[in-house]
C-alpha positions in Angstrom: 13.8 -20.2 9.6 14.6 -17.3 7.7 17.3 -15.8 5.5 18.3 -12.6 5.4 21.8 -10.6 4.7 23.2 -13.8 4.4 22.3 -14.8 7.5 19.8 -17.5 8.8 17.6 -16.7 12.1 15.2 -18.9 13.6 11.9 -17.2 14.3 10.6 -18.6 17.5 7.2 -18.2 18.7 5.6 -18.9 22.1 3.8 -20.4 24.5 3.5 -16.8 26.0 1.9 -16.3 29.1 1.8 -13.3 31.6 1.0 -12.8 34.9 1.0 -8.8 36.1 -0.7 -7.2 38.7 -4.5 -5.8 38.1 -6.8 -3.6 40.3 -10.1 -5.0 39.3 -11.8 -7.6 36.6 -12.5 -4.5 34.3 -8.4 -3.7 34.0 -7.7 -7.7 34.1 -9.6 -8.3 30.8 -8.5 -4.8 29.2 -5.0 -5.9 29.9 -6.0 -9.3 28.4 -7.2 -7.4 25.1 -4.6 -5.1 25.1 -2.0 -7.9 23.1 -1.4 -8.4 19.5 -2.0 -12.0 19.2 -5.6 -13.1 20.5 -5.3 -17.0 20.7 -6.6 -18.0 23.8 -6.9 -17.2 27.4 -8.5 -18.8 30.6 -10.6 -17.4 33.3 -11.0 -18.4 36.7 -14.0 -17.1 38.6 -15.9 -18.9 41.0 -19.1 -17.2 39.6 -20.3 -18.6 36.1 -22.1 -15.1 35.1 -18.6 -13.3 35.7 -17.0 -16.0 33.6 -19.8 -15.7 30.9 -19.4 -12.0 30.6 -15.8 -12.4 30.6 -16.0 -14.6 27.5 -17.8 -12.3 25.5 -15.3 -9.4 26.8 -12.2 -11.7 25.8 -11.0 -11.2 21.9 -9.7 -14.4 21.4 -10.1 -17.5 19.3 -10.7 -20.2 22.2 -11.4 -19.1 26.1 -11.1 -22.0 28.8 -13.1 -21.7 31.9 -11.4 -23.3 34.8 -9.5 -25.2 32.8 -6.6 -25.0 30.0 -5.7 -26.7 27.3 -8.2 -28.7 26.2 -9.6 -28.6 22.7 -12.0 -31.2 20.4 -11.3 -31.5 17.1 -15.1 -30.3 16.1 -14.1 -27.3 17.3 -12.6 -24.2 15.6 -9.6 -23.3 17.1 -7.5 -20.3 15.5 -7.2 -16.6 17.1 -8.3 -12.7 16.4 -6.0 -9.5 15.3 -2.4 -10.9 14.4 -1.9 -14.9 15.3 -1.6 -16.1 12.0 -3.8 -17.7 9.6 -7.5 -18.5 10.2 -8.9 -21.4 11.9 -7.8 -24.8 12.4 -10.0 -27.8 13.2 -13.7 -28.5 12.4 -16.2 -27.1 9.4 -15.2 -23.3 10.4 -11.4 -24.2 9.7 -11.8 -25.7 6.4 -13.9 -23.6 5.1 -11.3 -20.9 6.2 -9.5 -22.5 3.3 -12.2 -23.0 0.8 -13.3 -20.2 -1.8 -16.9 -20.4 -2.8 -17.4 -19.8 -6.3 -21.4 -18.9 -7.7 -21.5 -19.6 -11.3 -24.6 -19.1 -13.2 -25.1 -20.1 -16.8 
């Protein structure tokens, strides 16, 4: 929640998904790429070098191929561009939070 003018609004935030037309794989994953917020997104080809390239095409934290939701705590899970903070989960996510410091004496 948040305050503002004397007024409190909540600020709400997704699940978000959307489903919109696409001519080809190329404008699928462009459309993909093309939000503000790269969490996650899922793939569903029946050929695994068409899902491997469209991981490495994806800019998100976390892809799922054929499959959703899942996630192991040894695992980073956190997004790219404007999801919020860093990673959660695993070595990558707390070292997200950790400042090294090199002191030499």
């Amino acid at each position: 929640m948040r305050q503002g003018d004397g007024i409190v609004q909540e600020e709400t935030f997704g699940p978000v998904l959307t489903v919109q037309p696409f001519v080809d794989g190329t404008e699928a994953l462009r459309l993909a790429n093309d939000v503000r917020f790269g969490l996650a997104a899922g793939v569903w080809p029946s050929d695994h070098d068409r899902a491997v390239r469209a991981t490495r095409i994806l800019h998100t934290g976390l892809v799922w191929v054929n499959t959703h939701g899942t996630t192991v705590s040894e695992m980073p899970h956190g997004g790219v561009e404007h999801p919020g903070y860093g990673s959660d989960l695993s070595l990558s996510g707390l070292l997200d939070h950790s400042q090294a410091k090199h002191v030499m004496l």
